[in-house]
C-alpha positions as a Markdown table, in Angstrom:
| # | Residue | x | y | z |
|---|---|---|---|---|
| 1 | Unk | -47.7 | 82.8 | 73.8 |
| 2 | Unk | -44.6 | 80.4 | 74.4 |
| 3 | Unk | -41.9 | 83.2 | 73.5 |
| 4 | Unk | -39.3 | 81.0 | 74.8 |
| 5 | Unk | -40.3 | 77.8 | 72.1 |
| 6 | Unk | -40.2 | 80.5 | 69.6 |
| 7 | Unk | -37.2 | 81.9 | 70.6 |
| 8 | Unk | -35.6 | 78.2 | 70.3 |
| 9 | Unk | -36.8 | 77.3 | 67.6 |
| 10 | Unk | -35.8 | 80.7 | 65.1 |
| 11 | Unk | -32.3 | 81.9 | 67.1 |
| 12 | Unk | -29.1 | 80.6 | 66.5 |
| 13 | Unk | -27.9 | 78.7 | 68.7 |
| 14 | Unk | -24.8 | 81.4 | 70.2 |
| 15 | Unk | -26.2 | 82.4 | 73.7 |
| 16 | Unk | -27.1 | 79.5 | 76.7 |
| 17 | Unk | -29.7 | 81.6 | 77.8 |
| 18 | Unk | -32.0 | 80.7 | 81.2 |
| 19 | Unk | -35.5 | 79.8 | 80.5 |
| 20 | Unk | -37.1 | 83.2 | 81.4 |
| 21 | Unk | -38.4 | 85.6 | 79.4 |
| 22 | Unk | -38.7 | 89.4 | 80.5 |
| 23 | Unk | -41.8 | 91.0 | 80.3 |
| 24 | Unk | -41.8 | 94.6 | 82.2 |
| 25 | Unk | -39.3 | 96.2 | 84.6 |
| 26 | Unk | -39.1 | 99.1 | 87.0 |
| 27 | Unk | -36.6 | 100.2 | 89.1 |
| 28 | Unk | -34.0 | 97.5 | 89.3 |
| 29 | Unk | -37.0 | 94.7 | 88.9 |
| 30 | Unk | -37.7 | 92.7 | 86.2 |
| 31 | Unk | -40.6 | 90.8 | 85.8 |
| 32 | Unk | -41.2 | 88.1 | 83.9 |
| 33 | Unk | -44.3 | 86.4 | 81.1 |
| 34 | Unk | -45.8 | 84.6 | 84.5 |
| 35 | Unk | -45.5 | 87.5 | 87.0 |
| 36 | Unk | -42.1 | 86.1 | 88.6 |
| 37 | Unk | -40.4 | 89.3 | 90.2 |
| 38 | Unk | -36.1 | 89.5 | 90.2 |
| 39 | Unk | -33.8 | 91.7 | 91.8 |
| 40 | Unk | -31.4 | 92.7 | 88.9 |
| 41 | Unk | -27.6 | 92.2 | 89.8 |
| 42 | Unk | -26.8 | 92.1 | 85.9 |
| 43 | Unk | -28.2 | 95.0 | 84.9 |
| 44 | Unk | -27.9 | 94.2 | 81.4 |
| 45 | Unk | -24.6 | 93.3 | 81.8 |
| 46 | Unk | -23.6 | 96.7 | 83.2 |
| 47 | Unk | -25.7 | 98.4 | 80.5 |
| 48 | Unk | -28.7 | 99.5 | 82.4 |
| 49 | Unk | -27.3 | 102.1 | 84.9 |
| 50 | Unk | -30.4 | 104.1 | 85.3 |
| 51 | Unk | -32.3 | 101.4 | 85.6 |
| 52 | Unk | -36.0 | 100.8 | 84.4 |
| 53 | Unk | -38.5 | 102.4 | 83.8 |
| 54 | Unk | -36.5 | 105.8 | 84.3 |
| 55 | Unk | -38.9 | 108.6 | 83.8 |
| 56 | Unk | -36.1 | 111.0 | 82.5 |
| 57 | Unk | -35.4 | 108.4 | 79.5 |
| 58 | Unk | -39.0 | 108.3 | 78.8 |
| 59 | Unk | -39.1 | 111.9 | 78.4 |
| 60 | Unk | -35.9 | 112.0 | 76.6 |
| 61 | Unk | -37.2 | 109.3 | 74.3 |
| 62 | Unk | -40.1 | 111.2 | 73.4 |
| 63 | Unk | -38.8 | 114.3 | 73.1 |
| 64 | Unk | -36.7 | 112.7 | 70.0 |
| 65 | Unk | -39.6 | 110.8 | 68.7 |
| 66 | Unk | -41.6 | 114.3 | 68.3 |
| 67 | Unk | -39.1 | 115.1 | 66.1 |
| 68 | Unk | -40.1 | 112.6 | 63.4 |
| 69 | Unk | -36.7 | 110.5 | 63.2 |
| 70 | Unk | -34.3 | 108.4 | 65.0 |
| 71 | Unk | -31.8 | 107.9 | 62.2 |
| 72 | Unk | -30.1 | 110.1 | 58.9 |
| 73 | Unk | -26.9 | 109.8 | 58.0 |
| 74 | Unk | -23.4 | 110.8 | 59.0 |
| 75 | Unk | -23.9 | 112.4 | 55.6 |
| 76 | Unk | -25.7 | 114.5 | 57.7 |
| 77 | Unk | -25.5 | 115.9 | 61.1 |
| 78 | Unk | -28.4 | 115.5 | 63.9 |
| 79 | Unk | -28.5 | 118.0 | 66.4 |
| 80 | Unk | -27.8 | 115.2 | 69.4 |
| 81 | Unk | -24.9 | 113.4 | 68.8 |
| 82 | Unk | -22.8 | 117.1 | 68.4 |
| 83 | Unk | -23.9 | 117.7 | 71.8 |
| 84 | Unk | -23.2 | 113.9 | 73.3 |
| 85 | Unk | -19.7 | 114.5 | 71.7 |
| 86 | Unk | -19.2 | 117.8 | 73.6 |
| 87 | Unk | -20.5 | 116.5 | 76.9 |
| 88 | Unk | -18.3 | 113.5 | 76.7 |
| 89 | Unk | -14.9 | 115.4 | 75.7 |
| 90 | Unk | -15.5 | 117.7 | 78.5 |
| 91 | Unk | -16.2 | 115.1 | 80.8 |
| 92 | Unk | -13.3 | 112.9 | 80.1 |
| 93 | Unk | -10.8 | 116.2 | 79.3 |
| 94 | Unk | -10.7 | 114.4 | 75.8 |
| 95 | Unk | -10.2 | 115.9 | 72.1 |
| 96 | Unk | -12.5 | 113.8 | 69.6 |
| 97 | Unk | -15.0 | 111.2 | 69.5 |
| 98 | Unk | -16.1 | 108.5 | 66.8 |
| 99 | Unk | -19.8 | 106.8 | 67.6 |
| 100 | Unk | -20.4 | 103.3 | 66.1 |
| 101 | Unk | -23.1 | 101.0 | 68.2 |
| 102 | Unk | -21.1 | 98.8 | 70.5 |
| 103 | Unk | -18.3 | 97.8 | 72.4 |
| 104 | Unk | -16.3 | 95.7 | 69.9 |
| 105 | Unk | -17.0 | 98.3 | 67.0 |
| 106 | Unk | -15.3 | 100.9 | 69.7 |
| 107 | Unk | -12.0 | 98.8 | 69.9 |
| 108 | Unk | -12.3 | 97.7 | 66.2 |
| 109 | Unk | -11.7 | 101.2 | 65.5 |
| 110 | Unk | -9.2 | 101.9 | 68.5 |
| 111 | Unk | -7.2 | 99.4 | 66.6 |
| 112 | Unk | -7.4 | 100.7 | 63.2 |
| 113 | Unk | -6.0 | 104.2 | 64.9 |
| 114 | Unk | -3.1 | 102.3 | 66.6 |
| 115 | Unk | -2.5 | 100.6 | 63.1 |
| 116 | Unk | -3.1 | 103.8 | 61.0 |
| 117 | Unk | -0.8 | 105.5 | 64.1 |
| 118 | Unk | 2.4 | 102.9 | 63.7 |
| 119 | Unk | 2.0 | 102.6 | 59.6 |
| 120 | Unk | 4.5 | 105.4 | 59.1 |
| 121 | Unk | 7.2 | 103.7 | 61.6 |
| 122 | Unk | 6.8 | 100.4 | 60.1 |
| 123 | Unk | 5.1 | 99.5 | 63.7 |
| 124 | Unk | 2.1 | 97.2 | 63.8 |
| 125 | Unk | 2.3 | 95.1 | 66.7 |
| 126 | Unk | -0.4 | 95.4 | 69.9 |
| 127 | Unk | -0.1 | 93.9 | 73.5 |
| 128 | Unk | -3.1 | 93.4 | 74.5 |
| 129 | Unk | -3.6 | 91.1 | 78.3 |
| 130 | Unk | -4.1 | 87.6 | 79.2 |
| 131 | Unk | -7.4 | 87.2 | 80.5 |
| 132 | Unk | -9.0 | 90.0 | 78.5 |
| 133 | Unk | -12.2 | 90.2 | 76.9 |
| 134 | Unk | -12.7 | 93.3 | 73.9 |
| 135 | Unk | -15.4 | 91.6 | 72.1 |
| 136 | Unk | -16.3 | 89.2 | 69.5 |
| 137 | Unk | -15.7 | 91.1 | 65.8 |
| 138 | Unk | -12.4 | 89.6 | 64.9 |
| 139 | Unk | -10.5 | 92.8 | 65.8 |
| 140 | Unk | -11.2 | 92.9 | 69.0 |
| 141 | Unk | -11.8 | 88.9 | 69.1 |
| 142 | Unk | -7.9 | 88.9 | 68.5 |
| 143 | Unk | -7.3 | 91.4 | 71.6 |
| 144 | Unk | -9.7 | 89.9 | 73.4 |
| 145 | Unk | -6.5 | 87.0 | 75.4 |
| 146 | Unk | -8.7 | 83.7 | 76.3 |
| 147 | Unk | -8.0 | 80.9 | 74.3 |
| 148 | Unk | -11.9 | 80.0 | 74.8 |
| 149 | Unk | -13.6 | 82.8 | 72.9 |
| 150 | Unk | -10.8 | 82.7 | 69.7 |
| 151 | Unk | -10.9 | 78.6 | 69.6 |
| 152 | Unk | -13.1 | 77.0 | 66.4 |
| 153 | Unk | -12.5 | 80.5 | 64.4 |
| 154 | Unk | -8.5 | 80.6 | 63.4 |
| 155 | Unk | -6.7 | 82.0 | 61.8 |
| 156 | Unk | -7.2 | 85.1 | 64.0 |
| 157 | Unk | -5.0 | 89.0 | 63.0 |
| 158 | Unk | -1.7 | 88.7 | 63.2 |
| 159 | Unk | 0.4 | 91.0 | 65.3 |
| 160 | Unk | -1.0 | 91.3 | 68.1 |
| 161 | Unk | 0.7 | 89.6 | 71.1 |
| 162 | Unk | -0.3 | 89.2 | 75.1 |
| 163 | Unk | 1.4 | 89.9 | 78.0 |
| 164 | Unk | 0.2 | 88.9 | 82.1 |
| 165 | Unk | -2.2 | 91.7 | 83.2 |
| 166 | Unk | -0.7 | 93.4 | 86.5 |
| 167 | Unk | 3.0 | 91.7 | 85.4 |
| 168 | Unk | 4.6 | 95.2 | 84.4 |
| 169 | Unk | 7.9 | 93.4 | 83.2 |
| 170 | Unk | 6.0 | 90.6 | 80.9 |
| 171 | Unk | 4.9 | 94.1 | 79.5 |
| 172 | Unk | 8.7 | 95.1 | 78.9 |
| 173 | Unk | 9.9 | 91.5 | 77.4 |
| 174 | Unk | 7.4 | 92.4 | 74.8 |
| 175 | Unk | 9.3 | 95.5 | 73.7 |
| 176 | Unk | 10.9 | 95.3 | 70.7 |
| 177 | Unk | 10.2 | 98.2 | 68.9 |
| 178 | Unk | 7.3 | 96.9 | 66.4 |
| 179 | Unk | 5.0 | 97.7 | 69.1 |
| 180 | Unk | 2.6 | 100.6 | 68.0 |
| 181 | Unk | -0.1 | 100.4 | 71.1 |
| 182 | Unk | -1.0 | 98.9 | 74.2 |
| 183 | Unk | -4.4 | 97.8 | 75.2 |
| 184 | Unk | -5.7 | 97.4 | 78.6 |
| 185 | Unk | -9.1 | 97.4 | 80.4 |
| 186 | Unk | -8.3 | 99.1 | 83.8 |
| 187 | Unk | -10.4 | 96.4 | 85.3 |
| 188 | Unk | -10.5 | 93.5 | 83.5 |
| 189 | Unk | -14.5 | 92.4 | 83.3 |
| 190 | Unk | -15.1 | 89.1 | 81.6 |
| 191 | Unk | -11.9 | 87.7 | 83.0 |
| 192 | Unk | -13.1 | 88.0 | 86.4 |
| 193 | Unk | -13.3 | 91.6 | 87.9 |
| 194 | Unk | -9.7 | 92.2 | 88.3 |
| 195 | Unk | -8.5 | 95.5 | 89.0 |
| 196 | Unk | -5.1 | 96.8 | 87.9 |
| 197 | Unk | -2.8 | 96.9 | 90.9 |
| 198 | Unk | -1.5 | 100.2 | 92.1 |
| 199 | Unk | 0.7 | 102.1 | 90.1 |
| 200 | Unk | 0.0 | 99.1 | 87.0 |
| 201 | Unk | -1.4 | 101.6 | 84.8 |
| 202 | Unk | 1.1 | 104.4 | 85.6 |
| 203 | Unk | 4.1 | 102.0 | 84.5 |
| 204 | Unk | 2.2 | 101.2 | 81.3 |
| 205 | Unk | 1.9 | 104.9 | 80.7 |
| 206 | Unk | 5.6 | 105.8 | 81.5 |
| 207 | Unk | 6.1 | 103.1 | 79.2 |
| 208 | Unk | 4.3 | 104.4 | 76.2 |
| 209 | Unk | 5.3 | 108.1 | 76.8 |
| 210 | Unk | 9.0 | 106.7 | 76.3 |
| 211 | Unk | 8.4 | 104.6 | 73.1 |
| 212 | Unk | 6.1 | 106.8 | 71.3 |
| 213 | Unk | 3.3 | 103.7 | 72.1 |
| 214 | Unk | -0.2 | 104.9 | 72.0 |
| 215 | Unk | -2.2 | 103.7 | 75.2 |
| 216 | Unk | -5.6 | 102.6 | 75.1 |
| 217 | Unk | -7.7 | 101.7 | 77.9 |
| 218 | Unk | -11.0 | 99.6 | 76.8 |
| 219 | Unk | -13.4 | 101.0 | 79.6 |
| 220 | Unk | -16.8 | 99.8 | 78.0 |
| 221 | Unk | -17.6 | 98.1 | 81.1 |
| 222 | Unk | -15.4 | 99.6 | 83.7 |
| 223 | Unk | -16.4 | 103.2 | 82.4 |
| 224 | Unk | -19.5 | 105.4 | 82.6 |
| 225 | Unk | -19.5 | 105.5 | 86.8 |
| 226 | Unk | -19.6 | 101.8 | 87.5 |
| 227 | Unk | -16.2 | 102.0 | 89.7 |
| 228 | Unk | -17.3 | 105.1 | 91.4 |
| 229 | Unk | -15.2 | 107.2 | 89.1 |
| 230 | Unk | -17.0 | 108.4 | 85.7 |
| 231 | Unk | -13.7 | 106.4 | 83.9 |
| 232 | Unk | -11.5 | 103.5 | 86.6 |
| 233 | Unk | -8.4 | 104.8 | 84.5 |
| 234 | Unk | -9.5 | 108.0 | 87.1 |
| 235 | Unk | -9.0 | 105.9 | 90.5 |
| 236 | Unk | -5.1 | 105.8 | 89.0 |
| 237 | Unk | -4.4 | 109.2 | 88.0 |
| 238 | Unk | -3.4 | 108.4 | 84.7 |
| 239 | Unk | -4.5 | 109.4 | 81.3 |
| 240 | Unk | -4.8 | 107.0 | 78.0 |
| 241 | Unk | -4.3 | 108.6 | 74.2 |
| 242 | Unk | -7.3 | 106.6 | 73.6 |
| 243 | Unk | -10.6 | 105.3 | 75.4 |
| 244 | Unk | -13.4 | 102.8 | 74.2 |
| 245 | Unk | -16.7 | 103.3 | 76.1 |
| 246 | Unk | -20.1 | 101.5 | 75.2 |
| 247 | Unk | -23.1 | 99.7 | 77.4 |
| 248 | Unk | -24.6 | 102.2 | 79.9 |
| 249 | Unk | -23.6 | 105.1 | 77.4 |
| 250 | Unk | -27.3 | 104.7 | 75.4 |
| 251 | Unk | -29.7 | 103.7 | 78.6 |
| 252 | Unk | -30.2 | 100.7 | 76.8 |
| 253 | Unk | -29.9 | 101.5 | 73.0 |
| 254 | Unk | -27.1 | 100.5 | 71.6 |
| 255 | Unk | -24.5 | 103.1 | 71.2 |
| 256 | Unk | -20.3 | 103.3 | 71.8 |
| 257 | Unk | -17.8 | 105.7 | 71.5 |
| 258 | Unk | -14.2 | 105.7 | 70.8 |
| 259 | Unk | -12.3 | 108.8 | 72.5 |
| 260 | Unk | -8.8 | 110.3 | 71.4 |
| 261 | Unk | -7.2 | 112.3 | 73.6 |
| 262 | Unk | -4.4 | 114.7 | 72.3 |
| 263 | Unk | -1.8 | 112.3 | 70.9 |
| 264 | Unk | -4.8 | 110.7 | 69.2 |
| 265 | Unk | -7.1 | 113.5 | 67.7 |
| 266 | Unk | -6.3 | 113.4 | 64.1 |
| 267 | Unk | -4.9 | 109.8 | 63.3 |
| 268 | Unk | -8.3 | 109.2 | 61.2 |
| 269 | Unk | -9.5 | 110.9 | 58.1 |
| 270 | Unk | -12.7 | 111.3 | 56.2 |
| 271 | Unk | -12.9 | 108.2 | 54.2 |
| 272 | Unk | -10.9 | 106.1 | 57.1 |
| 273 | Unk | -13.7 | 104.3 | 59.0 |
| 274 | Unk | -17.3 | 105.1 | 59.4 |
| 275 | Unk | -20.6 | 103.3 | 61.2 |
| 276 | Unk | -23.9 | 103.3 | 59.2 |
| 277 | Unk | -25.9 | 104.0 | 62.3 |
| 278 | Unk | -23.2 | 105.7 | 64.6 |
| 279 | Unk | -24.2 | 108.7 | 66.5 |
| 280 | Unk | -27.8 | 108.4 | 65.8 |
| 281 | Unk | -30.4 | 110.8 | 67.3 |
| 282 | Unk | -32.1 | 108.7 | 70.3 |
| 283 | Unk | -28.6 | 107.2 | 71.8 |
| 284 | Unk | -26.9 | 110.4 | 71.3 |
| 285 | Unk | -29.5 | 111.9 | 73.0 |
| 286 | Unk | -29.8 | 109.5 | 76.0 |
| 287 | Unk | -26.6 | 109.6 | 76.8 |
| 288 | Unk | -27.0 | 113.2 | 77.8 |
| 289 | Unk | -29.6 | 111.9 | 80.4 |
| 290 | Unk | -26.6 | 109.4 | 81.6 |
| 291 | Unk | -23.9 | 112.4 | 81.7 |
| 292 | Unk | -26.5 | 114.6 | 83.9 |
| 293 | Unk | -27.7 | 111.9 | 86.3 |
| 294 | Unk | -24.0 | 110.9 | 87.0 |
| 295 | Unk | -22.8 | 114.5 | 87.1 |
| 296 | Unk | -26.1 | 115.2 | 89.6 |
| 297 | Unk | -24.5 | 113.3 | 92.4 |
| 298 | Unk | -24.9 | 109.6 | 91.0 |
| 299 | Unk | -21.0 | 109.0 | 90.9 |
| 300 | Unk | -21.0 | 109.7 | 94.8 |
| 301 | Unk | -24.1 | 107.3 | 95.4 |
| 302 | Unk | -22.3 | 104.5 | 93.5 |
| 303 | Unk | -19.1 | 104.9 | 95.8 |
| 304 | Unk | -21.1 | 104.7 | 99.1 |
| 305 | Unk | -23.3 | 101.6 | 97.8 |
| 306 | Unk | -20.2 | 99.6 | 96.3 |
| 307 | Unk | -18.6 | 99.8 | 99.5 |
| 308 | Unk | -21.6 | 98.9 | 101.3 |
| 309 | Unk | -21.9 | 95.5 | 99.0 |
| 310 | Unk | -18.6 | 95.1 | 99.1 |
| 311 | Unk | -18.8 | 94.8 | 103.1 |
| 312 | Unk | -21.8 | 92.5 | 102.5 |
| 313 | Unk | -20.0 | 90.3 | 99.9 |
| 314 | Unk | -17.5 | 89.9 | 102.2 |
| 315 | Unk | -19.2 | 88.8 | 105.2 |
| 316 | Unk | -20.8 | 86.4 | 103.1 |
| 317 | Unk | -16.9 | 85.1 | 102.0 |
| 318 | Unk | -16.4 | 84.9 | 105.8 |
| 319 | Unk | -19.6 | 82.9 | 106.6 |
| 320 | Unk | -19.3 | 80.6 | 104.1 |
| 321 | Unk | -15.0 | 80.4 | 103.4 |
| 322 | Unk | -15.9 | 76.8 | 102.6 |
| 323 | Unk | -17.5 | 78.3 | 98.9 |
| 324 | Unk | -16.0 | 81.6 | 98.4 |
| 325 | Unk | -12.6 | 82.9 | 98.5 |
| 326 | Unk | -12.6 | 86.3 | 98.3 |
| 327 | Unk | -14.1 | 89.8 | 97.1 |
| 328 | Unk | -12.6 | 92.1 | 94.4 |
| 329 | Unk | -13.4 | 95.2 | 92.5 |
| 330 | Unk | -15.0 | 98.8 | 92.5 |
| 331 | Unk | -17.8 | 100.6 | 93.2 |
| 332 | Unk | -20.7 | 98.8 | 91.5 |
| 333 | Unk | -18.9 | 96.4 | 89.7 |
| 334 | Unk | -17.8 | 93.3 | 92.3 |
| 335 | Unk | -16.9 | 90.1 | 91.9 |
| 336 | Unk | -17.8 | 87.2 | 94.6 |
| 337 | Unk | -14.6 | 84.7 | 93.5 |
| 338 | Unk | -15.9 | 81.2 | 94.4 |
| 339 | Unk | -14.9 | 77.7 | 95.1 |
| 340 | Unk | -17.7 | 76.2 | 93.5 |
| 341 | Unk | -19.8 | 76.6 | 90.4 |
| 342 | Unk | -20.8 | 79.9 | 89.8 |
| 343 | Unk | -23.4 | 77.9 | 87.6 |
| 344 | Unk | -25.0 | 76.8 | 90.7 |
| 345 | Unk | -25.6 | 79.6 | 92.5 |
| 346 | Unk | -26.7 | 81.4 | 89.8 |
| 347 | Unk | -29.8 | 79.0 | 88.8 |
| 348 | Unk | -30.8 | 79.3 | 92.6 |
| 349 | Unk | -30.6 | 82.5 | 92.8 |
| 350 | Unk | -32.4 | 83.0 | 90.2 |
| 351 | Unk | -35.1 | 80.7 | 91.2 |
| 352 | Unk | -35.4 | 82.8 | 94.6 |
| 353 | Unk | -35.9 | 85.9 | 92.4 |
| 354 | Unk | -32.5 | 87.3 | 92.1 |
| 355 | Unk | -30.4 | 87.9 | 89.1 |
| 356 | Unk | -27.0 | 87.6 | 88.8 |
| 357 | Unk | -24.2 | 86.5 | 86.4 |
| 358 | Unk | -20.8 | 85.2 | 86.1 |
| 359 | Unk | -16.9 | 86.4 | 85.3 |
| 360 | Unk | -14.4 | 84.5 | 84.6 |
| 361 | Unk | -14.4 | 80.9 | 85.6 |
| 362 | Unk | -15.0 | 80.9 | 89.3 |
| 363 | Unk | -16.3 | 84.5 | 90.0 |
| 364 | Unk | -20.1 | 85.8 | 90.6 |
| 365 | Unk | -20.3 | 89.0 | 89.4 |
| 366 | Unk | -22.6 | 91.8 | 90.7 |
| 367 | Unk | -23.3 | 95.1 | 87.7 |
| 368 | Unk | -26.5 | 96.6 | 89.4 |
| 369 | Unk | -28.3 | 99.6 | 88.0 |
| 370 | Unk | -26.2 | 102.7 | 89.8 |
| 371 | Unk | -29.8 | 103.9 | 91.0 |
| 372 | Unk | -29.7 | 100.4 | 92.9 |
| 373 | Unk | -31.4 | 101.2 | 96.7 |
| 374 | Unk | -29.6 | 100.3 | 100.3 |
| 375 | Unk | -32.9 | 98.0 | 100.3 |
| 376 | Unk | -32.6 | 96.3 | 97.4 |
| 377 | Unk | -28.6 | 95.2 | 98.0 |
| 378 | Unk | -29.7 | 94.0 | 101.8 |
| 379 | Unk | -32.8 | 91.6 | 99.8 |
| 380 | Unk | -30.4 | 90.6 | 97.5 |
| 381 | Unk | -27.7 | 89.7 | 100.0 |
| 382 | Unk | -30.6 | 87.9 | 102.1 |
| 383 | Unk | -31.3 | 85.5 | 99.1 |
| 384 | Unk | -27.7 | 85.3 | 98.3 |
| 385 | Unk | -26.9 | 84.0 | 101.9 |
| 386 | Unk | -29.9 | 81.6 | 101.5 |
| 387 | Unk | -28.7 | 80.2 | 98.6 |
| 388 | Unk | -25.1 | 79.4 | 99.9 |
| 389 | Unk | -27.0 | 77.9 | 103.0 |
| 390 | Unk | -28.5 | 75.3 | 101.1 |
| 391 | Unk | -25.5 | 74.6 | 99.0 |
């Protein structure tokens, strides 16, 4: 069966998607309809962190399926999401969750707290960071500061104004005492693996502390144990009021979370915002399988194996300084920033049986499954190096 023509032919056309279609996977392997083996760098674009075919998802999985539903109501509670709640305010030190399904639904309701938050003060501005990406709902859309993504669909909100990501004082020109939040990824993803700079995210929190400002950090991608931290905010010893998280949180179903923290705990009330399927039995309960594998000794792995494809990146940079120009980012969540298409070395890579994707406009981005092996980075590394050979 030709799933691709079928594919073509019924979706819209939103996505320029590479003509493979998956088939199985195991490990960090995918496979595809005619037997083709990959390496998997994308890792469902950081969503995947356990990778495939995880036998403690499986079990997980059926253990909810026994029980005869995946889905009732928030009219209702399940017995898993109470206890995905609890595990994640104890991990993150954290007051009160709100489950919707993904990452923009997360920040669509971080921004209807920092709304609901500056009503009473007449406050409803947001700066939000050039280069940014929070998602395509028009919320988040709106936050999200690359011309690209918001052009064809204006007007977008209102309100909501950007300042220069690691530019502490185009932060402070913005100040004029509208502003109710301040919205940051602590390393910015789709804009091309860039990590706040040191002492970045303590300025914006001094900041906010002094203007009553709530501080959120969008950690959807950057969160979870992909820096080698179970949240980057954590590699800066700072602390936001509230915290988006979403991809790896459901092994692969789709499940987010938006966190308050103290200042944030009881801006929303019943009646306020909801999600028909937030919270629902099998994510809640996967991402109790995520919490234990990282709390097992996963977050250490990922620290060791970033740095030792970070050190690989970067001899590659030096080898080839004609093509790349440098290496940025945390743990398992790298950037390769290049002088030529990242287009191009990601079709022949993939053709070589390695999967990876882009950031940004010039960077080559590497999101492996955490559970990624010492022998799997060196393969993919090898076909990397081959590829920029033949370039």
């Amino acid at each position: 069966m030709d799933y691709i023509k079928i594919a073509k032919e019924n979706f819209m056309n939103t996505y320029s998607q590479n003509d493979i279609c998956i088939d199985k996977a195991d490990g960090v392997t995918l496979y595809d309809t005619n037997g083709k083996s990959y390496i998997d760098m994308v890792a469902g674009i950081a969503v995947n962190a356990l990778g495939y075919n995880n036998e403690k998802i499986k079990e997980r999985v059926m253990e909810v399926l026994s029980s005869g539903y995946f889905h009732v109501s928030n009219l209702y509670y399940n017995k898993w999401a109470p206890l995905a709640a609890e595990r994640i305010n104890k991990v993150a030190k954290s007051k009160k969750v709100f489950f919707a399904n993904s990452g923009a639904e997360a920040n669509e309701a971080a921004l209807k707290m920092a709304r609901k938050y500056g009503s009473s003060t007449n406050r409803s501005k947001v700066i939000a960071f050039n280069h940014s990406f929070h998602g395509r709902t028009y919320g988040a859309l709106t936050l999200t500061g690359q011309q690209k993504y918001q052009s064809g669909f204006y007007p977008v909100l209102s309100d909501i104004v950007y300042a220069d990501y690691n530019d502490i004082e185009s932060v402070k020109n913005l100040l004029d005492g509208s502003i109710c939040a301040i919205f940051a990824e602590p390393i910015q993803g789709e804009g091309g693996i860039i990590p706040a700079e040191e002492g970045f995210l303590k300025e914006l929190r001094r900041i906010c502390d002094e203007n009553d400002i709530l501080l959120i950090f969008d950690c959807v991608q950057c969160g979870l144990g992909r820096s080698g931290k179970m949240f980057a905010f954590e590699h800066y010893g700072v602390t936001p009021d509230i915290m988006t998280l979403a991809k790896a949180l459901g092994c692969g179903i789709p499940f987010s979370a938006t966190v308050a923290f103290d200042k944030a705990k009881d801006i929303l009330h019943p009646g306020e915002h909801a999600s028909t399927f937030g919270g629902n039995a099998l994510a809640s309960a996967l991402s109790l399988v995520l919490f234990d594998e990282l709390e097992n000794g996963l977050l250490e792995d990922v620290e060791k194996k970033g740095e030792y494809l970070k050190k690989g990146l970067k001899k590659i940079k030096n080898k080839y300084d004609d093509k790349c120009s440098g290496v940025r980012g945390m743990g398992l969540m790298l950037g390769l920033d290049l002088k030529i298409k990242p287009s191009d070395v990601i079709r022949r890579c993939m053709q070589k049986g390695l999967l990876v994707c882009s950031a940004g406009y010039s960077v080559l981005r590497f999101v492996p499954p955490l559970v990624i092996s010492y022998s799997d980075i060196d393969k993919a590394l090898l076909i990397l190096d081959e590829v920029f050979s033949e370039l």
